[in-house]
SEKOL-74069 format. One line per 5 residues: number of its first residue (from 1); for each residue z negated, x, y negated of N, C-alpha, C. Coordinates in Angstrom, 3 decimals. Each point is the difference from the previous one (the first is absolute). Layout:
% residues N
NUM> Z:X:Y:Z:X:Y:Z:X:Y  ...
% end
This chain:
% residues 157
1> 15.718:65.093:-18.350:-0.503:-1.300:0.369:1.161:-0.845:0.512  0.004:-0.721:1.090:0.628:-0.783:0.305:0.040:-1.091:-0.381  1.807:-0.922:-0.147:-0.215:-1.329:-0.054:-1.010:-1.352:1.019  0.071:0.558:0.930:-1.189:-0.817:1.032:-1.137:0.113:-0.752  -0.461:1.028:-0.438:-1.305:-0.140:-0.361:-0.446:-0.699:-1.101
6> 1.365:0.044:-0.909:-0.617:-0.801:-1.016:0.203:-1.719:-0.316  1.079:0.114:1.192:0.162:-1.720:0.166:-1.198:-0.465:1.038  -0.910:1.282:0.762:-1.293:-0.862:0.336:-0.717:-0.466:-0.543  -0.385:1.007:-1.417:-1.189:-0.478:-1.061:0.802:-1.625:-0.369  1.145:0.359:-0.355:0.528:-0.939:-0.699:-0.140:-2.012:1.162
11> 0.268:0.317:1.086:-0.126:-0.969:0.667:-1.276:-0.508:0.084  -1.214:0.721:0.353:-1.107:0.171:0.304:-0.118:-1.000:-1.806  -0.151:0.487:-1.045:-0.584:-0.817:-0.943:0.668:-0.981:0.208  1.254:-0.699:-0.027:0.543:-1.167:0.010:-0.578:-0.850:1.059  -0.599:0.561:1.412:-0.501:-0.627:0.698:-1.238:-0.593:-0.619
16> -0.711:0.948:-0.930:-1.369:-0.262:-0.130:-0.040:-1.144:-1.080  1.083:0.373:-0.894:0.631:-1.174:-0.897:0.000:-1.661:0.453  0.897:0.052:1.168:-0.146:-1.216:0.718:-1.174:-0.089:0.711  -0.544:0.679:0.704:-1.210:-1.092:0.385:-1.377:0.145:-0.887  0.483:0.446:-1.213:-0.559:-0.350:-0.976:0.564:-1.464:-0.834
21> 0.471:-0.808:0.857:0.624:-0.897:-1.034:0.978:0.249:-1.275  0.181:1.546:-0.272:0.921:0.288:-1.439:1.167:-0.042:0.840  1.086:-0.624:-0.092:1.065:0.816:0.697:0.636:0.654:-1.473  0.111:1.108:0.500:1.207:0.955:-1.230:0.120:0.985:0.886  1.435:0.642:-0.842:0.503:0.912:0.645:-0.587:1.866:-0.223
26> 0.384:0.990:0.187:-0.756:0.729:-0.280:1.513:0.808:-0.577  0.033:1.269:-0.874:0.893:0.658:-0.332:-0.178:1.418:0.177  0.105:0.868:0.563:-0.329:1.574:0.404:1.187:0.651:-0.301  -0.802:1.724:-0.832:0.739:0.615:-0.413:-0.617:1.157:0.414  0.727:1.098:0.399:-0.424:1.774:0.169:-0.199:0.506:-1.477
31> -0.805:0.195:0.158:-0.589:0.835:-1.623:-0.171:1.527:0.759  -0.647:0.659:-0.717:-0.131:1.529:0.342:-0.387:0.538:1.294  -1.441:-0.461:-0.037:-0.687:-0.191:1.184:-0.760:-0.769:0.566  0.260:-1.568:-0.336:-0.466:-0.948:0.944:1.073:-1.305:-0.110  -0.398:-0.959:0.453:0.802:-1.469:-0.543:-0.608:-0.552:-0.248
36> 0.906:-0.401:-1.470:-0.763:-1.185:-0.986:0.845:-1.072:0.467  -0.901:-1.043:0.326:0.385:-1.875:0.517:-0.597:-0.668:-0.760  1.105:-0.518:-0.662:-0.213:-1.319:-1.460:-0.238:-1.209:0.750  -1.206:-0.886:-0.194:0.428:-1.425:0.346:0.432:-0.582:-1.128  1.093:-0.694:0.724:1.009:-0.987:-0.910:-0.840:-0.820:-0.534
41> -0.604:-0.566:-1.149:-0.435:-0.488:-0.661:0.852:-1.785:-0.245  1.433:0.124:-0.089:0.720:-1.002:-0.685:-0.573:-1.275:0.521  -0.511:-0.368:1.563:-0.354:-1.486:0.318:-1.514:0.118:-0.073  -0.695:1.090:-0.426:-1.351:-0.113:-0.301:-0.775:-1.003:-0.725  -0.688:-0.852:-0.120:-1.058:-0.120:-1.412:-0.710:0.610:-0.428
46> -0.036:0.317:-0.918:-1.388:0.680:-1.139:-1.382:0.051:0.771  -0.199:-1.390:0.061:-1.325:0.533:1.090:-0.002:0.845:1.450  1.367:-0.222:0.845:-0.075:0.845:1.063:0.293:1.357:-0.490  0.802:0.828:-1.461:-0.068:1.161:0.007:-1.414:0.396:-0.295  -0.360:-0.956:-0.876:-1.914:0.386:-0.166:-0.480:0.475:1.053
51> -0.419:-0.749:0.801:-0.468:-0.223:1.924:0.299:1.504:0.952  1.595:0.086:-0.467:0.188:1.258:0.735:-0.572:1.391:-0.727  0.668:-0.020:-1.378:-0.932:1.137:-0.707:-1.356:0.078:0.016  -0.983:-1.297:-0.161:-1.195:0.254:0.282:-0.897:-0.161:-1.264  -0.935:0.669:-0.415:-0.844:0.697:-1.085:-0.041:1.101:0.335
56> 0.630:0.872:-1.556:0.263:1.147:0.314:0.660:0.800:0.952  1.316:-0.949:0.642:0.325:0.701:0.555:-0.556:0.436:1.631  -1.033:-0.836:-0.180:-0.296:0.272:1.949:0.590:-0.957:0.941  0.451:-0.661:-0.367:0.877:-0.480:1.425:1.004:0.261:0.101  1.047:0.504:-0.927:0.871:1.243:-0.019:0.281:1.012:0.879
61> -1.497:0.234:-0.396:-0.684:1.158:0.526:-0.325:0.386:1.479  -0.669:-1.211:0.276:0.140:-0.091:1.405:0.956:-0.165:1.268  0.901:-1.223:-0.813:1.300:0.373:0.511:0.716:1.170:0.377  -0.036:0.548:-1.172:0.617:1.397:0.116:-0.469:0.437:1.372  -1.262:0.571:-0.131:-1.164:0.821:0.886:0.305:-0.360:1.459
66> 0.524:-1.366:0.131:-0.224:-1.082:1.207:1.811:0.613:0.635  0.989:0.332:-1.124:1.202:0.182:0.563:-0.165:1.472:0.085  -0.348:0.869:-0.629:0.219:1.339:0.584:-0.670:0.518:0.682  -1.784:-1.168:0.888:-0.487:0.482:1.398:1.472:-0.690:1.065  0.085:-0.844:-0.170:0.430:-1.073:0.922:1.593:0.811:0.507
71> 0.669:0.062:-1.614:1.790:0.724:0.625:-0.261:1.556:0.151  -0.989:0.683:0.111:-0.033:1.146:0.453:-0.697:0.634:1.528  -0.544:-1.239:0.371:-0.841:-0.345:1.633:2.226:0.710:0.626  -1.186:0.784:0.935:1.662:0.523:0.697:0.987:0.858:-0.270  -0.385:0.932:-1.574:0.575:0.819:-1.348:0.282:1.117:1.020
76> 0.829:0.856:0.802:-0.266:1.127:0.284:0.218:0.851:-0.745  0.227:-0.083:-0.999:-0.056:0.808:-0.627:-1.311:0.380:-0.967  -0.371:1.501:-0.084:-1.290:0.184:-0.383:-0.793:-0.162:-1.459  1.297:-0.487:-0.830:-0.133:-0.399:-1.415:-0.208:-1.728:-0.107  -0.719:-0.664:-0.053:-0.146:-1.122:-0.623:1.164:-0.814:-0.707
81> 0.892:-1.099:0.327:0.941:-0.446:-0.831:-0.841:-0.687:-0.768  0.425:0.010:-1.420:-0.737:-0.396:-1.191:0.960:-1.631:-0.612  -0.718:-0.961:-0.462:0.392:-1.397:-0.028:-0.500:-0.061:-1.169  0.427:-0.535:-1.208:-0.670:-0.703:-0.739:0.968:-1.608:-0.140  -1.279:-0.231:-0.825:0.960:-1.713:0.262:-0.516:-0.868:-1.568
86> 1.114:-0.168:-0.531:0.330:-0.285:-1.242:-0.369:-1.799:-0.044  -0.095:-0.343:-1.036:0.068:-1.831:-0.640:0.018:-0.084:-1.441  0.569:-0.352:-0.885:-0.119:-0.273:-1.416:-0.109:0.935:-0.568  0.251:1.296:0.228:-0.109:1.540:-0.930:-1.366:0.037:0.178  -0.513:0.053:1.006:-1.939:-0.122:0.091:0.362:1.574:-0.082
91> 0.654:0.808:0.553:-0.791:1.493:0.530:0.955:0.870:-1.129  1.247:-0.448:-0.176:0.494:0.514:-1.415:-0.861:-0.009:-1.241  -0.050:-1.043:-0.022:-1.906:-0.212:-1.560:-0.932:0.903:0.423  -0.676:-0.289:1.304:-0.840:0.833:0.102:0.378:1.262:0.073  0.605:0.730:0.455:0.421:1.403:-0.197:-0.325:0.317:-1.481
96> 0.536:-0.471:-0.682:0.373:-0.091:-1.632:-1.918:0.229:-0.279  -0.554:-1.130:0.481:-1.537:-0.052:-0.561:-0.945:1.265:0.491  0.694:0.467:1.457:-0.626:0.827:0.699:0.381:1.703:-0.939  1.461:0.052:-0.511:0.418:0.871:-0.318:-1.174:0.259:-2.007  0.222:-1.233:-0.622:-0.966:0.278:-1.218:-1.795:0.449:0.267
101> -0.206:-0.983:0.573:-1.222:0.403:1.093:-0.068:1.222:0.036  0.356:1.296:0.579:0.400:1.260:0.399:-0.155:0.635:-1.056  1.642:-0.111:-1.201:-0.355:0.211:-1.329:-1.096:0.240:-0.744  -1.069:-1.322:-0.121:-1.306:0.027:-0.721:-0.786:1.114:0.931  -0.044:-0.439:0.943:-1.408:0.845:0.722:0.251:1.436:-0.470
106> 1.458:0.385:0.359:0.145:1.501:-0.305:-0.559:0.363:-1.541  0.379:-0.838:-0.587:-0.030:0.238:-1.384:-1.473:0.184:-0.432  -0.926:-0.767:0.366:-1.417:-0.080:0.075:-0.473:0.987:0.415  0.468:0.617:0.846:-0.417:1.072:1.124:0.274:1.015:-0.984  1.182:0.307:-0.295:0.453:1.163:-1.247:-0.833:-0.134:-1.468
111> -0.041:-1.004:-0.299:-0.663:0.283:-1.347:-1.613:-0.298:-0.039  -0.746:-0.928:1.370:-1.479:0.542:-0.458:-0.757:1.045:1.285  1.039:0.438:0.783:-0.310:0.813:1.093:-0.868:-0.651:1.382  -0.226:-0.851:-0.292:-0.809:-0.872:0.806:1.228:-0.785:0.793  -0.908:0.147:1.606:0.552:-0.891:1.358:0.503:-1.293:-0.886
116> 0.983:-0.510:0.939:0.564:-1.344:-0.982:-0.031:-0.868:1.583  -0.508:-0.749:0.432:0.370:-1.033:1.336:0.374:-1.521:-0.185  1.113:0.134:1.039:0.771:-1.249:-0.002:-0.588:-0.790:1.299  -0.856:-1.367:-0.471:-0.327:-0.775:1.198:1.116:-0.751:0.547  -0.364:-0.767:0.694:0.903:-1.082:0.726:0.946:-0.015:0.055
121> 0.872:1.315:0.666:1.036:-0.137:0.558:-0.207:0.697:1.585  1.394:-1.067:0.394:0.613:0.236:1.714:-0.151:1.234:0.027  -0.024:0.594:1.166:0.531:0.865:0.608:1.126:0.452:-0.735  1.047:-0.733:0.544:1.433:0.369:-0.631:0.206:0.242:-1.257  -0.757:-0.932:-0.833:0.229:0.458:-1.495:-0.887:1.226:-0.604
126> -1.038:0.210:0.857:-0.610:1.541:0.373:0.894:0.840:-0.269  1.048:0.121:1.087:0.568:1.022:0.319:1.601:0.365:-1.383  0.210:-1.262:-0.018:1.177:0.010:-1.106:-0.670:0.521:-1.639  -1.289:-0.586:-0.280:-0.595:0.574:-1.156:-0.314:1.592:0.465  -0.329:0.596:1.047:0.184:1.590:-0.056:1.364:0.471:0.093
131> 1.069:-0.688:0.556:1.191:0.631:-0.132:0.156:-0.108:-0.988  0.097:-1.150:-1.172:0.018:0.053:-1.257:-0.569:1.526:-0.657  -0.695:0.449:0.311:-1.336:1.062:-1.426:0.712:1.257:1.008  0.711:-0.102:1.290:-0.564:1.346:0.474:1.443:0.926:-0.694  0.356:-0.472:-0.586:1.027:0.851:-0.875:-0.472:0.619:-1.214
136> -1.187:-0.788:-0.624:-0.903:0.929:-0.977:-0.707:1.010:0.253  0.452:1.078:-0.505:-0.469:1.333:0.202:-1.721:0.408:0.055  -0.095:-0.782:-1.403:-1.576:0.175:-0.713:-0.606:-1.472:0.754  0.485:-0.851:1.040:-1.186:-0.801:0.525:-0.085:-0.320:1.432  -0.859:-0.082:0.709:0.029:-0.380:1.169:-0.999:-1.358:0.558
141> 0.348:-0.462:0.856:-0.256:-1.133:0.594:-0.757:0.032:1.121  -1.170:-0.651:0.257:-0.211:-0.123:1.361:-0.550:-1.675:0.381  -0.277:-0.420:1.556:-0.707:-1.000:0.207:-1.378:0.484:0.465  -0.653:-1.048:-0.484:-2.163:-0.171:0.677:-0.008:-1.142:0.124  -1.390:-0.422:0.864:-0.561:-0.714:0.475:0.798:-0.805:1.270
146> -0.606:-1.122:0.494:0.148:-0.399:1.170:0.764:-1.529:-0.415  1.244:-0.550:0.689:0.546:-1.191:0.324:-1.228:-1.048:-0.122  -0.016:-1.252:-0.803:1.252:-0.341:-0.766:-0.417:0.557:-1.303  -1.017:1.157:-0.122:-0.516:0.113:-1.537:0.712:1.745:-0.240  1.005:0.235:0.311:0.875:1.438:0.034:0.452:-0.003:-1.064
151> -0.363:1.136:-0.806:0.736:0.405:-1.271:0.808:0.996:-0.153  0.708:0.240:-0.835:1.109:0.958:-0.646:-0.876:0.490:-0.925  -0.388:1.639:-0.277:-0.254:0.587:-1.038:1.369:1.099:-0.472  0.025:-0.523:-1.304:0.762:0.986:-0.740:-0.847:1.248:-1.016  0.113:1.048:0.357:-0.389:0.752:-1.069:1.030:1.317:-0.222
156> -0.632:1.190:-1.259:1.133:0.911:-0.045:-0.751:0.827:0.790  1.231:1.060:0.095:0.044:1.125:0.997:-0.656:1.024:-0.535
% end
């Protein structure tokens, strides 16, 4: 991954920042395989980190979604650059909630043998709760149904 690419995501939110009225800065880092961009929080108020996180996490969310169509328009390359975009430990917690989440279902799944399904989650947290389980031998994961009512079933193998 290149540095251009990730000072686009990174510009691209700060733009959206300002003519969103927030001005803050944004902070980007190369993680494994995508970039994580912190907004600086320090000249925030409480209510604008509210505003940006959302309920539950969907305007976060969208953000996100909004920077990795937007800085990847033009990608030649055939892999998708991957963005996430951080505020107040929103996606650190959630990981954490997404990761116990995972935990139970499996566990449910193992001890009464019965499908275990996780509603209302993203896409993305879809996919991180099966990377989560797909290291368990004895369980497997899949998604059903149709957007926005798509579930995660966990059961054993």
């Amino acid at each position: 991954m290149k540095e251009s690419q990730m000072q686009r995501g990174q510009q691209w939110l700060e733009e959206l920042l300002k003519l969103s009225a927030i001005g803050s800065k944004v902070i980007s880092q190369q993680q494994e395989d995508c970039y994580w961009m912190t907004i600086d929080q320090s000249n925030l108020t409480p209510e604008q980190v509210a505003i940006l996180v959302g309920p539950d996490g969907n305007v976060l969310d969208a953000i996100q979604y909004l920077c990795n169509t937007v800085a990847n328009i033009g990608n030649e390359s055939d892999e998708p650059i991957a963005y996430t975009v951080e505020l107040n430990g929103y996606r650190i917690r959630r990981q954490e909630e997404l990761r116990s989440m995972a935990e139970y279902a499996a566990e449910q799944a193992r001890s009464t043998g019965v499908e275990f399904e996780l509603k209302a989650l993203s896409s993305s947290e879809r996919r991180q709760v099966h990377s989560f389980l797909s290291e368990c031998e004895d369980i497997e994961t899949y998604s059903q149904g149709q957007e926005p009512d798509r579930r995660l079933v966990v059961r054993r193998r």
